[in-house]
C-alpha positions as CSV (number, residue, x, y, z in Angstrom):
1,X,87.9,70.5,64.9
2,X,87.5,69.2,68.6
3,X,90.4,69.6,70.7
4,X,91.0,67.4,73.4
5,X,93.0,68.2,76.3
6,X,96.7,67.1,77.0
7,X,97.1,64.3,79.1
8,X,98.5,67.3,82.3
9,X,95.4,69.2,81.6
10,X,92.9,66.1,81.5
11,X,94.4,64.8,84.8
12,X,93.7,68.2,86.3
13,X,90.3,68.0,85.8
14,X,90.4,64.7,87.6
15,X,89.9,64.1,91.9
16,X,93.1,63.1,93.4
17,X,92.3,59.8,94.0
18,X,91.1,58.7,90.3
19,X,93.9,61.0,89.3
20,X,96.5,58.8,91.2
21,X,94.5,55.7,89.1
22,X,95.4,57.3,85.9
23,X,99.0,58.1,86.3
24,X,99.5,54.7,88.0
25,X,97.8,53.4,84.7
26,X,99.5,54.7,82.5
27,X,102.5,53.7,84.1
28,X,101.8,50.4,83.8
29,X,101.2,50.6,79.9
30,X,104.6,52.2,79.6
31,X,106.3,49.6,81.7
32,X,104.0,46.2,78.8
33,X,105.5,48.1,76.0
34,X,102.5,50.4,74.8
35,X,103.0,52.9,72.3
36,X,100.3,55.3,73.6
37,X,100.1,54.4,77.6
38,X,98.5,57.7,78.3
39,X,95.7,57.2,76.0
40,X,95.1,53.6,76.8
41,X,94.7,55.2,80.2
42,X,92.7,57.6,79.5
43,X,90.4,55.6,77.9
44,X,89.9,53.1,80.6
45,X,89.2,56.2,83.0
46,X,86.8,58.1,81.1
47,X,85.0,55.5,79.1
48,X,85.1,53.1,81.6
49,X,86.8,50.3,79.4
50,X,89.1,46.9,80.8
51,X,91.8,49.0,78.2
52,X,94.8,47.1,80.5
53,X,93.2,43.7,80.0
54,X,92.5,44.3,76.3
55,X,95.9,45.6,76.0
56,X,97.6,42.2,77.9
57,X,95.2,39.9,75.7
58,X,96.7,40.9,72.6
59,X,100.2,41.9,74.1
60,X,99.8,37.9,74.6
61,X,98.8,37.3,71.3
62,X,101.4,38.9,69.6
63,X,104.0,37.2,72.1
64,X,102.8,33.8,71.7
65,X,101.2,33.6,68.3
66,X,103.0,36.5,65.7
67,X,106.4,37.5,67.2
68,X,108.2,34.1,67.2
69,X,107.6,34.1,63.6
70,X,110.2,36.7,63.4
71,X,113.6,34.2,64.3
72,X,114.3,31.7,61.7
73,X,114.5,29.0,64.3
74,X,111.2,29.3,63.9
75,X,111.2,27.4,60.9
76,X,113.1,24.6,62.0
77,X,110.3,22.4,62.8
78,X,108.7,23.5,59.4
79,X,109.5,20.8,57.3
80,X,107.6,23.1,54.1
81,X,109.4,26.0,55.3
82,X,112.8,24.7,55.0
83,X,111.7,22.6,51.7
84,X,111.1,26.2,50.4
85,X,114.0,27.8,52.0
86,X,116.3,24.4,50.1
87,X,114.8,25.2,46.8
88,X,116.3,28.8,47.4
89,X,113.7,30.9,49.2
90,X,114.6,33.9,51.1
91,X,114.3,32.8,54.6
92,X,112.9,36.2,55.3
93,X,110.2,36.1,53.1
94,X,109.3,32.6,54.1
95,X,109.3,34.2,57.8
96,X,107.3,36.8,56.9
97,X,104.5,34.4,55.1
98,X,104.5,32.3,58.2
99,X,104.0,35.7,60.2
100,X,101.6,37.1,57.7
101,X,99.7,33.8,58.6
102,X,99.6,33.7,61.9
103,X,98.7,37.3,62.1
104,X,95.6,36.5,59.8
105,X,94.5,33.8,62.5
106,X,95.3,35.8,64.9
107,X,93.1,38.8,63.5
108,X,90.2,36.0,62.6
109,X,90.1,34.7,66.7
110,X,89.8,37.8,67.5
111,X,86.8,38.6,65.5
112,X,84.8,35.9,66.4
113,X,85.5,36.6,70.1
114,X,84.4,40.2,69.3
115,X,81.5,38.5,67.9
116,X,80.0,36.7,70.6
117,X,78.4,34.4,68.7
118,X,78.4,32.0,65.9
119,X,76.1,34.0,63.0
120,X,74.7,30.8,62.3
121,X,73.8,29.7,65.4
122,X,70.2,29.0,65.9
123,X,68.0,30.5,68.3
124,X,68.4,29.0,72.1
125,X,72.4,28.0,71.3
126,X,75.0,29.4,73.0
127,X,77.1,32.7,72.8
128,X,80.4,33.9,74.9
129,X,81.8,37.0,76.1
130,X,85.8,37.3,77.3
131,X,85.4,39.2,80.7
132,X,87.7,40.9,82.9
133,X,89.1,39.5,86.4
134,X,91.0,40.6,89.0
135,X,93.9,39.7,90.3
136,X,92.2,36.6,91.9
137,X,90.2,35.3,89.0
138,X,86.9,37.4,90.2
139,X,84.8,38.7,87.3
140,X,84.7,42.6,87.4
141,X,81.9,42.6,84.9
142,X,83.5,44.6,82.3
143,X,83.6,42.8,78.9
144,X,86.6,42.7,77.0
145,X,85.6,43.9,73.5
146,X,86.6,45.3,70.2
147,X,90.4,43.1,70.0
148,X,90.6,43.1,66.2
149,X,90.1,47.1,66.5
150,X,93.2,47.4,68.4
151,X,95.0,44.2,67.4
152,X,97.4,46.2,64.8
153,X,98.3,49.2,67.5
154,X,99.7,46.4,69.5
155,X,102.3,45.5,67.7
156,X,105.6,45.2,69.8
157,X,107.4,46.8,67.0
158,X,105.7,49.5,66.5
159,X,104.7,49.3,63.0
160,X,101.0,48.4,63.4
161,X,101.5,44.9,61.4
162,X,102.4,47.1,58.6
163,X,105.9,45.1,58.0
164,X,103.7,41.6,57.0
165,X,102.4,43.1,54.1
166,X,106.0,44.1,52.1
């Protein structure tokens, strides 16, 4: 079994000034809401990984895309959803389709971003790549990679999109 050093002893191991990086880091995962901030940081130290900006892209996606799905005003604007909800529907599990849903779209962008390219493209046609910036918009040259393996661990909740499947 490998053991890995705590987060104290790692940043020991560290100079002072990348050390300072780290703690700030971290810090700034706490303060977005990460479950793990001082492994996000660690990660983005020591492998050299745009962990914040991968982190805000899906922090955005779960704002924008999954969590509204969890008010039933939500459904308001549904006409289907409240056609269900009239014919006597748990609004709940009506919200937790739509969720379910939007997760699964969600998950599916994600994937073909992670892709960076259409399988069936042919030879000579275009591919992407979603690349870091700084703070003014300037490339850093780091790719953004691997969303749908860390879309889950995201969650706001905490329950790793475990609570769409009850």
């Amino acid at each position: 079994m490998i053991s890995w050093p705590t987060w104290g002893e790692w940043l020991e191991t560290l100079p002072p000034d990348v050390r300072d990086s780290a703690v700030s880091l971290a810090e700034r995962f706490k303060e977005l809401g990460a479950q793990d901030p001082e492994g996000w940081a660690r990660s983005e130290i020591s492998e050299n990984i745009p962990q914040l900006a991968r982190f805000m892209v899906l922090r955005a996606l779960w704002r924008e895309a999954i969590s509204p799905w969890m008010d039933a005003s939500a459904l308001c604007d549904v006409a289907a959803a409240q056609r269900l909800i009239d014919a006597g529907a748990d609004p709940h599990d009506v919200l937790l389709v739509a969720r379910a849903g939007a997760y699964e779209a969600v998950f599916a962008a994600v994937c073909i971003l992670d892709e960076g390219g259409d399988p069936d493209a042919r030879e000579g046609d275009p591919g992407w790549h979603l690349i870091e910036t700084d703070a003014e918009c300037n490339p850093t040259g780091r790719e953004i990679g691997g969303l749908h393996e860390s879309l889950g661990e995201t969650d706001p909740s905490g329950n790793d999109g475990d609570d769409l499947w009850e």
